[in-house]
PDB file of N, CA, C and O in Angstrom:
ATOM      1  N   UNK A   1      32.128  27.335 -35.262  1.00  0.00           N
ATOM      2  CA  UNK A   1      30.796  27.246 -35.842  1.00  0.00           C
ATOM      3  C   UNK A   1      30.451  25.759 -36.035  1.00  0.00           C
ATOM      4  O   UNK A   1      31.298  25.112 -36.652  1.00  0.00           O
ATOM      5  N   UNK A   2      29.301  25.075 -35.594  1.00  0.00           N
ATOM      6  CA  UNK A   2      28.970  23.765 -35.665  1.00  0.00           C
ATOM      7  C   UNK A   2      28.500  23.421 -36.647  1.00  0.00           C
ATOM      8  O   UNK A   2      28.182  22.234 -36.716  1.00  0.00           O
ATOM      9  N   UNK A   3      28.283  24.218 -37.698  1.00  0.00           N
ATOM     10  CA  UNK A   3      27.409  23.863 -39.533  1.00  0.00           C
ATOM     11  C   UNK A   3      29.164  23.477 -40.106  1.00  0.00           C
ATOM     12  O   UNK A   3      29.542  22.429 -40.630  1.00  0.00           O
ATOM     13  N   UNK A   4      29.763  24.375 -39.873  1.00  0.00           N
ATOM     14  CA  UNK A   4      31.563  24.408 -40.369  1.00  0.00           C
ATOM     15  C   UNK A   4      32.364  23.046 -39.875  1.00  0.00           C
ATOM     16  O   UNK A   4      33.268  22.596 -40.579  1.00  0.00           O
ATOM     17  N   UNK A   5      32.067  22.542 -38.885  1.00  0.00           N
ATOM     18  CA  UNK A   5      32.645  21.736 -38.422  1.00  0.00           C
ATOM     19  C   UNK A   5      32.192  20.545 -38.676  1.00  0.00           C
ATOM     20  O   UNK A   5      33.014  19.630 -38.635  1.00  0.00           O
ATOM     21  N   UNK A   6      30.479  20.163 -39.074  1.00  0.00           N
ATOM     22  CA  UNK A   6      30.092  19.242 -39.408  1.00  0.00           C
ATOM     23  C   UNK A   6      30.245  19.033 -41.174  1.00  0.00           C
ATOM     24  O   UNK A   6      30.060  17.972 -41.770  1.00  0.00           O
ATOM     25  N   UNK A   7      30.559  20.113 -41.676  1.00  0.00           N
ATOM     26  CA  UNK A   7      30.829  19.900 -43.370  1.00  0.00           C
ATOM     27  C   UNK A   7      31.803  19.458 -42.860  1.00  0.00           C
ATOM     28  O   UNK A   7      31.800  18.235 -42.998  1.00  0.00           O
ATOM     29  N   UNK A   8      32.654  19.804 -42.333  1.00  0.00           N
ATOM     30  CA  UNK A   8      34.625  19.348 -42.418  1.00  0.00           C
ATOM     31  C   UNK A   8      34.483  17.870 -41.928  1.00  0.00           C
ATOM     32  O   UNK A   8      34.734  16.907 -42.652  1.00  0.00           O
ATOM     33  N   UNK A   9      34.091  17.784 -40.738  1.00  0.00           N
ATOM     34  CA  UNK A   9      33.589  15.765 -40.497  1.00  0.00           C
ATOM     35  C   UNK A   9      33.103  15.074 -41.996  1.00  0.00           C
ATOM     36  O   UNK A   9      33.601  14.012 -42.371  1.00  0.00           O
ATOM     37  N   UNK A  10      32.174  15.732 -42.725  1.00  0.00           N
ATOM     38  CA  UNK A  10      31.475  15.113 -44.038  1.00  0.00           C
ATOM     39  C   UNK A  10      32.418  14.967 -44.745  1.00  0.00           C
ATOM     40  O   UNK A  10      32.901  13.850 -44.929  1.00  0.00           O
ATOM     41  N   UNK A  11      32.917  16.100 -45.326  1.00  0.00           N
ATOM     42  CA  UNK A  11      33.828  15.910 -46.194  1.00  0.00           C
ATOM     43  C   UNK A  11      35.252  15.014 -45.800  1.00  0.00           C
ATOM     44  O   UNK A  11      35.852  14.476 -46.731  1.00  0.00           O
ATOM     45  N   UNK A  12      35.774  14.871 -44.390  1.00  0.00           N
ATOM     46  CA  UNK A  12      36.642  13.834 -44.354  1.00  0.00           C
ATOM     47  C   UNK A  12      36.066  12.855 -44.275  1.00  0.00           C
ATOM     48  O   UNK A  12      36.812  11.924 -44.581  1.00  0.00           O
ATOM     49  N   UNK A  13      34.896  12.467 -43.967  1.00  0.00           N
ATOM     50  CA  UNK A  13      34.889  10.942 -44.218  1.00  0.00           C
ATOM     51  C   UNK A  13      34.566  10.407 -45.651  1.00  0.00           C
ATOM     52  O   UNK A  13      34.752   9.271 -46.087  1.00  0.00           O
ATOM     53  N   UNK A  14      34.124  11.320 -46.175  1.00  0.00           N
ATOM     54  CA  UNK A  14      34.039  11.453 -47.671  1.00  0.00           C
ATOM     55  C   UNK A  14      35.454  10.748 -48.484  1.00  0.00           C
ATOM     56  O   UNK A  14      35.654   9.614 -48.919  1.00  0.00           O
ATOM     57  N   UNK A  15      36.224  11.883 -48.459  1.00  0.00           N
ATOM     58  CA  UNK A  15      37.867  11.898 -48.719  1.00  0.00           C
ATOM     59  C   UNK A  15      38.194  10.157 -48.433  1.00  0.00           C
ATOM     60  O   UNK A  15      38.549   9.303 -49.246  1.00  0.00           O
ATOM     61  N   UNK A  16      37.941  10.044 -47.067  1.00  0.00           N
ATOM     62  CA  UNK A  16      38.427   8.811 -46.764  1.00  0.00           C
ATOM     63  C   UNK A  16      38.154   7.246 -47.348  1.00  0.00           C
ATOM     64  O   UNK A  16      38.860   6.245 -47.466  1.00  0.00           O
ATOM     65  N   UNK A  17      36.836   7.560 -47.628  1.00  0.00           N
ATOM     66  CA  UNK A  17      35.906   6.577 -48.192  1.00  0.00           C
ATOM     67  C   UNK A  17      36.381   6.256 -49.799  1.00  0.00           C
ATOM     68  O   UNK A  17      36.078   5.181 -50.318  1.00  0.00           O
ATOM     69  N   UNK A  18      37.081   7.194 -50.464  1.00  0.00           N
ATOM     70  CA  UNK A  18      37.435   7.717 -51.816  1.00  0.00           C
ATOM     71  C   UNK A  18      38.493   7.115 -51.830  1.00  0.00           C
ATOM     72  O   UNK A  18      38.740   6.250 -52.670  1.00  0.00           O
ATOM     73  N   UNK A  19      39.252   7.448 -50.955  1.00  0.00           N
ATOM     74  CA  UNK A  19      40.775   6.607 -51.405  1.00  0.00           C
ATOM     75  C   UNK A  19      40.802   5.248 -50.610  1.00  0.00           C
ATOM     76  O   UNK A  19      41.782   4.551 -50.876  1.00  0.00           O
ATOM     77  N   UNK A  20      39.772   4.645 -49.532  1.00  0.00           N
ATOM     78  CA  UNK A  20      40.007   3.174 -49.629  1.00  0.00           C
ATOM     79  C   UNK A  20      39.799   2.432 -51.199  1.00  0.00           C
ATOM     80  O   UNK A  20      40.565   1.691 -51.815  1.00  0.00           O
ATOM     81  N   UNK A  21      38.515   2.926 -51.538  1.00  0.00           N
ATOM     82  CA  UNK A  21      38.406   2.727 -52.520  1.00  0.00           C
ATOM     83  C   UNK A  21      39.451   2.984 -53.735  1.00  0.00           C
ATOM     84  O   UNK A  21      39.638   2.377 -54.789  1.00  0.00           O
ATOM     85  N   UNK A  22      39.777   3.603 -53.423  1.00  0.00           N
ATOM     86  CA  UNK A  22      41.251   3.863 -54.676  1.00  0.00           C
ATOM     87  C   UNK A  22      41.788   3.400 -54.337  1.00  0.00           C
ATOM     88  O   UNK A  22      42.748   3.403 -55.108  1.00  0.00           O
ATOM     89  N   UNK A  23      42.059   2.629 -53.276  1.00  0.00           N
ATOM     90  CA  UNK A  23      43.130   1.727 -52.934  1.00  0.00           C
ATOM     91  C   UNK A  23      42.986  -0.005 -53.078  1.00  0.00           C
ATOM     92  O   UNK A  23      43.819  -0.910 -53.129  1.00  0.00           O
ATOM     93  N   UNK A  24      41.137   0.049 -53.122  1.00  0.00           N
ATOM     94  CA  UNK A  24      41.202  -1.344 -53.491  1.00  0.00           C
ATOM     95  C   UNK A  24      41.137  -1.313 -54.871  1.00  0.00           C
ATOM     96  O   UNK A  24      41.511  -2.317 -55.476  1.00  0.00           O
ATOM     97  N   UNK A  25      40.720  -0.321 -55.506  1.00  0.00           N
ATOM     98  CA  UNK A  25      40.847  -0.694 -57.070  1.00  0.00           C
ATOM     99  C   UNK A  25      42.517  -0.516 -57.412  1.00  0.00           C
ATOM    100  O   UNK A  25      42.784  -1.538 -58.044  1.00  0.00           O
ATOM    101  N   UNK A  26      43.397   0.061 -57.328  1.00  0.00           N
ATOM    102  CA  UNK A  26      44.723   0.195 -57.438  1.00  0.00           C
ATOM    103  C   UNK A  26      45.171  -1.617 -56.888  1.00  0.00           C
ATOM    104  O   UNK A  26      45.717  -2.459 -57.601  1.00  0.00           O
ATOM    105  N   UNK A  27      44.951  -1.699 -56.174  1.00  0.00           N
ATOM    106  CA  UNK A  27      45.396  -3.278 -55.484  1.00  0.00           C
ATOM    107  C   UNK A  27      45.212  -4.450 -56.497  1.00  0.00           C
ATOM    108  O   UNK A  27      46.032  -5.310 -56.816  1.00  0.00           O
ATOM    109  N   UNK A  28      43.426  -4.196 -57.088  1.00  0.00           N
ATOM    110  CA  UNK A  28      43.156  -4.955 -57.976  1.00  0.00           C
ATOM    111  C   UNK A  28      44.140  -5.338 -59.440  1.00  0.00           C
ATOM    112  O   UNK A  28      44.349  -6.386 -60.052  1.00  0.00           O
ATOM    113  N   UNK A  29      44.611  -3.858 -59.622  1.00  0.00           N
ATOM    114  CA  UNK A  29      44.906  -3.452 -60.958  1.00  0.00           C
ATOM    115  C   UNK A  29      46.798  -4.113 -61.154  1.00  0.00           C
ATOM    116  O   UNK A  29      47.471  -4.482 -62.116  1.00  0.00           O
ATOM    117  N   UNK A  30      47.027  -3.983 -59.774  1.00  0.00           N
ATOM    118  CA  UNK A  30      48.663  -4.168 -59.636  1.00  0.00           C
ATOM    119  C   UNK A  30      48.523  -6.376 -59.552  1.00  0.00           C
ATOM    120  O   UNK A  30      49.438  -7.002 -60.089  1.00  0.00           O
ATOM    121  N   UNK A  31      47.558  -7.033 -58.984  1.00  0.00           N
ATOM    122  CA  UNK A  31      47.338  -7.920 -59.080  1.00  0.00           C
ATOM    123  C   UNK A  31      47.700  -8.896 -60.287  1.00  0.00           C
ATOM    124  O   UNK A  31      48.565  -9.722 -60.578  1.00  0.00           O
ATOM    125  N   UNK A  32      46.135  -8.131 -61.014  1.00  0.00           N
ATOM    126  CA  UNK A  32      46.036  -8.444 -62.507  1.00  0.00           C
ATOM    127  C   UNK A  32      47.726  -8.292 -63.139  1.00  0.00           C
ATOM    128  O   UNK A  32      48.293  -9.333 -63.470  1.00  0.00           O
ATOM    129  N   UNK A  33      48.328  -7.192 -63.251  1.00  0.00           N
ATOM    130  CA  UNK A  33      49.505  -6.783 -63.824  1.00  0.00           C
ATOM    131  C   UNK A  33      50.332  -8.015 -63.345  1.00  0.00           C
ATOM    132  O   UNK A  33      50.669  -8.730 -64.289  1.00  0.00           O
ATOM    133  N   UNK A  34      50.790  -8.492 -61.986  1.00  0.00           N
ATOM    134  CA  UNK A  34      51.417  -9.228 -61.483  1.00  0.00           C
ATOM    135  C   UNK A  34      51.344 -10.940 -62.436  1.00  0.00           C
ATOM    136  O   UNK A  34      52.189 -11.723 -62.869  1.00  0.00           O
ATOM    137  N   UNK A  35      49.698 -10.873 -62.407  1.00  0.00           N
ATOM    138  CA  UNK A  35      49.503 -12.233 -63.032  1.00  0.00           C
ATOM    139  C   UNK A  35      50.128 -12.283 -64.343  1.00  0.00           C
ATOM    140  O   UNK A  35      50.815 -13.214 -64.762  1.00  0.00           O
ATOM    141  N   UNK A  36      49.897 -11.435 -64.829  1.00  0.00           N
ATOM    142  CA  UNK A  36      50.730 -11.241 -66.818  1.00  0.00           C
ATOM    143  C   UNK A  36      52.020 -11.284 -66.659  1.00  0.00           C
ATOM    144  O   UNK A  36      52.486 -10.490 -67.477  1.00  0.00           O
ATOM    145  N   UNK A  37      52.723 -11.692 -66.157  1.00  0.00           N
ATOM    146  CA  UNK A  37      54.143 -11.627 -66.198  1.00  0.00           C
ATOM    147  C   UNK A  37      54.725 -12.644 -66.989  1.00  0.00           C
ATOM    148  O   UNK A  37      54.518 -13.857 -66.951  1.00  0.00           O
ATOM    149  N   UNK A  38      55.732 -11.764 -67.952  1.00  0.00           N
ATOM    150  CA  UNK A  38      56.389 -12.887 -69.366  1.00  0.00           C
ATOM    151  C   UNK A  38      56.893 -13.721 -68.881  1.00  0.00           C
ATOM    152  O   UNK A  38      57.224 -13.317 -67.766  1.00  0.00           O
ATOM    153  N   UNK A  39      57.237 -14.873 -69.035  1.00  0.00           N
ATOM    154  CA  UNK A  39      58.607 -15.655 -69.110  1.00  0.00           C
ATOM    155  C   UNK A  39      59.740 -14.993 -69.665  1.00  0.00           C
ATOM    156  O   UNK A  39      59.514 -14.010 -70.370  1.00  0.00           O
ATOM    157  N   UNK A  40      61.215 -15.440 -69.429  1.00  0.00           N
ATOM    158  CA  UNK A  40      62.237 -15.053 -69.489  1.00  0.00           C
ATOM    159  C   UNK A  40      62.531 -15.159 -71.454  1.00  0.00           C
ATOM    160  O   UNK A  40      63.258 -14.438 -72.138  1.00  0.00           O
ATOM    161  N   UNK A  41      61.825 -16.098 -71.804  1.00  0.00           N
ATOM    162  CA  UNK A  41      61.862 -16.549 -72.981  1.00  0.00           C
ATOM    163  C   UNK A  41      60.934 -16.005 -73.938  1.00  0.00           C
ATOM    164  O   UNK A  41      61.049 -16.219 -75.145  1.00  0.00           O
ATOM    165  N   UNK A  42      59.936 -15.246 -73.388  1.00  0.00           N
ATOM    166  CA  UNK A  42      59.062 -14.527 -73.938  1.00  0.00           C
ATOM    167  C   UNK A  42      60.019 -13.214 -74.564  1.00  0.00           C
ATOM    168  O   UNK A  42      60.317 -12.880 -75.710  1.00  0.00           O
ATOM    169  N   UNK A  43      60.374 -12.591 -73.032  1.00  0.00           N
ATOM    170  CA  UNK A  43      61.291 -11.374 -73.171  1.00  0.00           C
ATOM    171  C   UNK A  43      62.229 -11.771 -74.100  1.00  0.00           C
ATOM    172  O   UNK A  43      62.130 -11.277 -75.224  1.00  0.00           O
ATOM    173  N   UNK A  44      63.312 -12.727 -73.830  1.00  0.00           N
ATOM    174  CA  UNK A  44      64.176 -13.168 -74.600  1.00  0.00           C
ATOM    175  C   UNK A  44      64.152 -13.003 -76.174  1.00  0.00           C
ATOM    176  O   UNK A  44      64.783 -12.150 -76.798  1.00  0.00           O
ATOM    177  N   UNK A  45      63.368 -13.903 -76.673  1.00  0.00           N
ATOM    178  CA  UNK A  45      62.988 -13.562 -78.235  1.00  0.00           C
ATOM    179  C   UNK A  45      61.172 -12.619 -78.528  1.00  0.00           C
ATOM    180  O   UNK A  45      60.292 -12.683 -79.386  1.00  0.00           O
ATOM    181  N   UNK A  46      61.400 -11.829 -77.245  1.00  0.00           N
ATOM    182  CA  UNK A  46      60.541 -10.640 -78.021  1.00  0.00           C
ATOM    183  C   UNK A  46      59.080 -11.277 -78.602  1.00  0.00           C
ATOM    184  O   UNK A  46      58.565 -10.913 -79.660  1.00  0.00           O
ATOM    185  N   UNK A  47      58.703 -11.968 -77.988  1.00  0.00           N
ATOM    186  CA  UNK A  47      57.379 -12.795 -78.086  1.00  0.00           C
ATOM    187  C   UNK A  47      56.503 -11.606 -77.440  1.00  0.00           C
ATOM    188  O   UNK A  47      56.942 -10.792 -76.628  1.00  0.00           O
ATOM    189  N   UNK A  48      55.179 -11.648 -77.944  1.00  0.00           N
ATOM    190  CA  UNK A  48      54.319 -11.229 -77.510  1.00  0.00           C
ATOM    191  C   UNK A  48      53.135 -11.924 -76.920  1.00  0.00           C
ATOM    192  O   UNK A  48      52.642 -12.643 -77.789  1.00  0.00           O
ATOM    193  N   UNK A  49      52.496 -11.998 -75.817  1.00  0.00           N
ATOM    194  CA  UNK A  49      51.604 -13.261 -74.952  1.00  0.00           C
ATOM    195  C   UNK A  49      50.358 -13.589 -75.976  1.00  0.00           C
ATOM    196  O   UNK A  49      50.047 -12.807 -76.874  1.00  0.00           O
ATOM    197  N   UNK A  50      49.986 -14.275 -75.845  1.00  0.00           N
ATOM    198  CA  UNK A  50      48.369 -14.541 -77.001  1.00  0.00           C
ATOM    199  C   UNK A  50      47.241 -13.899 -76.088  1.00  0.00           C
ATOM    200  O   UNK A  50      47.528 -13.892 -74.891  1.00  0.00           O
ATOM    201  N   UNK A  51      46.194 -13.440 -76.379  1.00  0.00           N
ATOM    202  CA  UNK A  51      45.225 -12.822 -75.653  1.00  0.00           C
ATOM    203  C   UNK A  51      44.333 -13.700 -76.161  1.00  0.00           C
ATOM    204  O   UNK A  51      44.431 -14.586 -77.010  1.00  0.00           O
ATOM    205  N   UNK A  52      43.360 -13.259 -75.428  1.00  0.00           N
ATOM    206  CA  UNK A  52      41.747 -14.042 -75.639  1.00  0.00           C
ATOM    207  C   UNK A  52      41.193 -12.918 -76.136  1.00  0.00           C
ATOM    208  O   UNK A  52      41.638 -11.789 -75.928  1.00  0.00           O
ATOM    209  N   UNK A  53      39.858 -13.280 -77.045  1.00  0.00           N
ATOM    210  CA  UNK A  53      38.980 -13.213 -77.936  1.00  0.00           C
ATOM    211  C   UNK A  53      38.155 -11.573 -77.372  1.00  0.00           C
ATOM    212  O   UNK A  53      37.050 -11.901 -76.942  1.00  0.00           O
ATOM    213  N   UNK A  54      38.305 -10.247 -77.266  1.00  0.00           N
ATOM    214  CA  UNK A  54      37.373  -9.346 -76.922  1.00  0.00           C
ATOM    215  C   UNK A  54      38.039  -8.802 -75.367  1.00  0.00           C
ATOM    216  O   UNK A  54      37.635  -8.103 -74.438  1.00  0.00           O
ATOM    217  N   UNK A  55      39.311  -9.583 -75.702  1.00  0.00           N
ATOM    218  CA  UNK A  55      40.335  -8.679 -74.487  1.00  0.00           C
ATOM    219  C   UNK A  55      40.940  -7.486 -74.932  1.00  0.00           C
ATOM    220  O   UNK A  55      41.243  -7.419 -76.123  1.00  0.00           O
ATOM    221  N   UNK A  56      41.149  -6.621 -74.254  1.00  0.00           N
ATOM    222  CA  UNK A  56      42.164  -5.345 -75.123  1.00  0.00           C
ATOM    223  C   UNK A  56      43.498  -5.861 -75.239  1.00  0.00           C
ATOM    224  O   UNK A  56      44.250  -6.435 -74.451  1.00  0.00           O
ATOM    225  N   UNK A  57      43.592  -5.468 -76.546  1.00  0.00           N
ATOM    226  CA  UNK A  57      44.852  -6.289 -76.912  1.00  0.00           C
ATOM    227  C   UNK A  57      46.282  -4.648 -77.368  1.00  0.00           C
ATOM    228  O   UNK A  57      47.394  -4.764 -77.883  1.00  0.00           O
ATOM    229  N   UNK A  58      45.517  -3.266 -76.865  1.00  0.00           N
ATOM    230  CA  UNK A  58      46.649  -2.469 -77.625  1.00  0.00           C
ATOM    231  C   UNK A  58      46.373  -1.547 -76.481  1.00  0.00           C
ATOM    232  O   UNK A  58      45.341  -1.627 -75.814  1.00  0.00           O
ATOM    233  N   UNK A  59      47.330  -0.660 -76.266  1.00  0.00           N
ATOM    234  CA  UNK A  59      47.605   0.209 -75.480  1.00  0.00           C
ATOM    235  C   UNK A  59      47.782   1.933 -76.257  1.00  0.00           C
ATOM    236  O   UNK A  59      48.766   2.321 -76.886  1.00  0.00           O
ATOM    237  N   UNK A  60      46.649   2.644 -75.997  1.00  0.00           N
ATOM    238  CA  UNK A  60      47.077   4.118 -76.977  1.00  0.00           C
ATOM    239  C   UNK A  60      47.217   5.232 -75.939  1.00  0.00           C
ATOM    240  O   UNK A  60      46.416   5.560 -75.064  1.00  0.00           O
ATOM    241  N   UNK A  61      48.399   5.732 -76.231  1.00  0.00           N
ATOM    242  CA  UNK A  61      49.387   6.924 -75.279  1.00  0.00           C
ATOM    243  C   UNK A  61      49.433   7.770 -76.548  1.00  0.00           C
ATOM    244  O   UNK A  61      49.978   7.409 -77.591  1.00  0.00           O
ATOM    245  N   UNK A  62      48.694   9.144 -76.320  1.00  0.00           N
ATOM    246  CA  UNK A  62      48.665   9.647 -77.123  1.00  0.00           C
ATOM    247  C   UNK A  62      48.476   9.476 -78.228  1.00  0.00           C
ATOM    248  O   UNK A  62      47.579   8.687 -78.526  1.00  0.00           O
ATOM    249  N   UNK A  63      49.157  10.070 -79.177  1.00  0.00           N
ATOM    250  CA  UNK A  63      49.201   9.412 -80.532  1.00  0.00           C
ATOM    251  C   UNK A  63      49.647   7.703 -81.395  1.00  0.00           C
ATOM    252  O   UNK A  63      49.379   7.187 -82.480  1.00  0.00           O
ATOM    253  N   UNK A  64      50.490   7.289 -80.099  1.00  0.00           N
ATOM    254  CA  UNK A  64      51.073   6.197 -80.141  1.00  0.00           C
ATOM    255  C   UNK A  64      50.345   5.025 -79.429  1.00  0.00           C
ATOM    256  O   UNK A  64      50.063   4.859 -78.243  1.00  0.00           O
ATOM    257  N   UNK A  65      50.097   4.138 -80.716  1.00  0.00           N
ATOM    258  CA  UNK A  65      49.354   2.763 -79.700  1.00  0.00           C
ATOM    259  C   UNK A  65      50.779   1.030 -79.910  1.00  0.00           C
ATOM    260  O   UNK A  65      51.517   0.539 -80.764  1.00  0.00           O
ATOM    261  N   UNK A  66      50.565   0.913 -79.191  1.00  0.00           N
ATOM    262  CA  UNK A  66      50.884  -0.047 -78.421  1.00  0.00           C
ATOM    263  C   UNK A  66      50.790  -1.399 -78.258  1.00  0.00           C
ATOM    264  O   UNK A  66      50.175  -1.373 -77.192  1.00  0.00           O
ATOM    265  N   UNK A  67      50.908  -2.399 -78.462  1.00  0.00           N
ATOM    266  CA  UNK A  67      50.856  -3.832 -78.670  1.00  0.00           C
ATOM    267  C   UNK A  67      50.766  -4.616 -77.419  1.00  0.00           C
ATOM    268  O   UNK A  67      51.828  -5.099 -77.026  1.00  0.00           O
ATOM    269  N   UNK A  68      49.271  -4.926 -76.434  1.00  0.00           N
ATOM    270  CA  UNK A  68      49.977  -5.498 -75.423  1.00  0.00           C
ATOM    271  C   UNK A  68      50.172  -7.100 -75.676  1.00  0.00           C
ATOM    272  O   UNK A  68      51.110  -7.715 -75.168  1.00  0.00           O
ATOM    273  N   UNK A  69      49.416  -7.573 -76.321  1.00  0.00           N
ATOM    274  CA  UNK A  69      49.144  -9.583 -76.798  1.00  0.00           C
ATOM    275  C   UNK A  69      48.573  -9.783 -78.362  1.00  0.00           C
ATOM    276  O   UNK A  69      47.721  -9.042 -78.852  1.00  0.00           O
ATOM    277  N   UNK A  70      49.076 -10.705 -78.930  1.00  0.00           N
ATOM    278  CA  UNK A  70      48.627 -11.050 -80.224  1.00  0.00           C
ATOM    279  C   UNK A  70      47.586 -12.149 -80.187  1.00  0.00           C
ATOM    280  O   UNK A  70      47.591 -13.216 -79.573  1.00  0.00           O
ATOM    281  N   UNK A  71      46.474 -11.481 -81.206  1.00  0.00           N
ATOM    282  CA  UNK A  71      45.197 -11.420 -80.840  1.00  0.00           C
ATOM    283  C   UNK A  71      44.859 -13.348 -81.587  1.00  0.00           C
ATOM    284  O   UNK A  71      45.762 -13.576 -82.392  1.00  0.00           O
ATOM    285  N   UNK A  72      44.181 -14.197 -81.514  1.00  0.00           N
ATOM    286  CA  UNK A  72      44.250 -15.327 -81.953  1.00  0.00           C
ATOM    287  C   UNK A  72      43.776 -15.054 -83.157  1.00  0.00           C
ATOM    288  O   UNK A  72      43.308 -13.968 -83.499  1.00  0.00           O
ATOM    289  N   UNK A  73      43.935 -16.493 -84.151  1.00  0.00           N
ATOM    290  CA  UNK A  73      44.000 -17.028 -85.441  1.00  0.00           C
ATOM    291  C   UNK A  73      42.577 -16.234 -85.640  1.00  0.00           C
ATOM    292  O   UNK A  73      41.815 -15.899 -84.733  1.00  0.00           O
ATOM    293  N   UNK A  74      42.410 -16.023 -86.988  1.00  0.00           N
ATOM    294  CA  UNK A  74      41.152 -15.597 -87.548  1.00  0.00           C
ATOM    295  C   UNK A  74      40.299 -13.944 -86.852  1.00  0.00           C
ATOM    296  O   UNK A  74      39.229 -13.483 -87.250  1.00  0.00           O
ATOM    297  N   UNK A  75      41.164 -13.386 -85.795  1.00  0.00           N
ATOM    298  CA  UNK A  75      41.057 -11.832 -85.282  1.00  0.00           C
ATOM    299  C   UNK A  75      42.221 -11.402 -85.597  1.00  0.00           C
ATOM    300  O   UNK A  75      43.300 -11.938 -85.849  1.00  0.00           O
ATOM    301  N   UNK A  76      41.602  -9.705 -85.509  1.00  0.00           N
ATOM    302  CA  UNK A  76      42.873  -8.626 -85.555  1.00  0.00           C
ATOM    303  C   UNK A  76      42.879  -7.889 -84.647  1.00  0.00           C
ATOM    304  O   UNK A  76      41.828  -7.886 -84.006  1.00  0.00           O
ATOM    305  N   UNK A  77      43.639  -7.247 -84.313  1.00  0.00           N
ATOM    306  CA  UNK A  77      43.030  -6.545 -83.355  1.00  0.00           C
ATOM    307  C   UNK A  77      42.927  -4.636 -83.949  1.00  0.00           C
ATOM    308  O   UNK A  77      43.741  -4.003 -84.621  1.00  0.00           O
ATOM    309  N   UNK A  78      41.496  -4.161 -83.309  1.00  0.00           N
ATOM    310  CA  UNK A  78      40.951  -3.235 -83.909  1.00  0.00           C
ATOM    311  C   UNK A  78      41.645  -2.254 -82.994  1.00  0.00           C
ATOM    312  O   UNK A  78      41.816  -2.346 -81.778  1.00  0.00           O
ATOM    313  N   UNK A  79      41.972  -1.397 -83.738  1.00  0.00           N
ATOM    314  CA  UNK A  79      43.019  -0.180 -82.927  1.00  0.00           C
ATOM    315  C   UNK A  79      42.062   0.912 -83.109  1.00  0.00           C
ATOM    316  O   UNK A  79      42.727   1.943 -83.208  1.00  0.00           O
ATOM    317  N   UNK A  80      40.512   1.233 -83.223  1.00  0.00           N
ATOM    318  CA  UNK A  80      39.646   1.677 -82.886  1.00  0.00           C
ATOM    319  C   UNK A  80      39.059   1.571 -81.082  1.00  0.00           C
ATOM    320  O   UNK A  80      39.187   2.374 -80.158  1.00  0.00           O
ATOM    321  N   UNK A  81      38.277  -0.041 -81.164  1.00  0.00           N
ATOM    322  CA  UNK A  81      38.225  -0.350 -79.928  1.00  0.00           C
ATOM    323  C   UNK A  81      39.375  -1.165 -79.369  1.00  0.00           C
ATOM    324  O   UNK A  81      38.957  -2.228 -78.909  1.00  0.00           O
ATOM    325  N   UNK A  82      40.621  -1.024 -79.263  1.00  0.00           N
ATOM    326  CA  UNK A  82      41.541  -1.366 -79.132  1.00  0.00           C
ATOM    327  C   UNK A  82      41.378  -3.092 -78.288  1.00  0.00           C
ATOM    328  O   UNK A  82      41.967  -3.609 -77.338  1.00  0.00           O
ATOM    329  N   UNK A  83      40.599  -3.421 -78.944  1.00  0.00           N
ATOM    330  CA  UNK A  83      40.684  -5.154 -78.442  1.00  0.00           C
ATOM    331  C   UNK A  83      40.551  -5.932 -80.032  1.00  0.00           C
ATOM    332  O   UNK A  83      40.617  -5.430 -81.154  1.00  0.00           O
ATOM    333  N   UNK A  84      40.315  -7.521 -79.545  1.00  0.00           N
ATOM    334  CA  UNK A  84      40.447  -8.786 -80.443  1.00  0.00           C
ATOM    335  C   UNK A  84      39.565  -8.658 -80.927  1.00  0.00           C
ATOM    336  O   UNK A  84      38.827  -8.561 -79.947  1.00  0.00           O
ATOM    337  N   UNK A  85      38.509  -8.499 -82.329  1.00  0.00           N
ATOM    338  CA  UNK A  85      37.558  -8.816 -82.633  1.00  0.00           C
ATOM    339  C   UNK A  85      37.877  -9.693 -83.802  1.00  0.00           C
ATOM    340  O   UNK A  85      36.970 -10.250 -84.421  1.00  0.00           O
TER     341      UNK A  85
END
């Protein structure tokens, strides 16, 4: 049937179009991650990196949130919107 065969063309190029795209945002995301990488001395004595001002600074998994950078002098960081304010 040629209506059947032209949805199935649509929908794969569809599909396809979806995961380049998931693939450049995944690329992006592993990047960024790459750039944050502690020093040995960070790890070492358990330092946490300093963040900038309205960055997310906490990570919430379930019930449990998470500490990713300590937020600068005069902010806290809001475990609501989980960044520096």
């Amino acid at each position: 049937d040629p209506r059947r065969l032209y949805r199935f063309k649509k929908i794969n190029v569809l599909l396809v179009t979806l995961s380049c795209q998931q693939l450049l945002e995944l690329q992006d995301v592993l990047q960024k991650l790459q750039s944050k990488r502690l020093s040995r001395w960070e790890i070492k004595l358990n330092q946490v990196p300093k963040c900038i001002m309205r960055e997310p600074c906490a990570l919430k998994r379930g019930a449990r949130i998470g500490k990713l950078c300590e937020c600068p002098p005069s902010t806290n960081c809001n475990f609501f919107f989980l960044k520096c304010l």
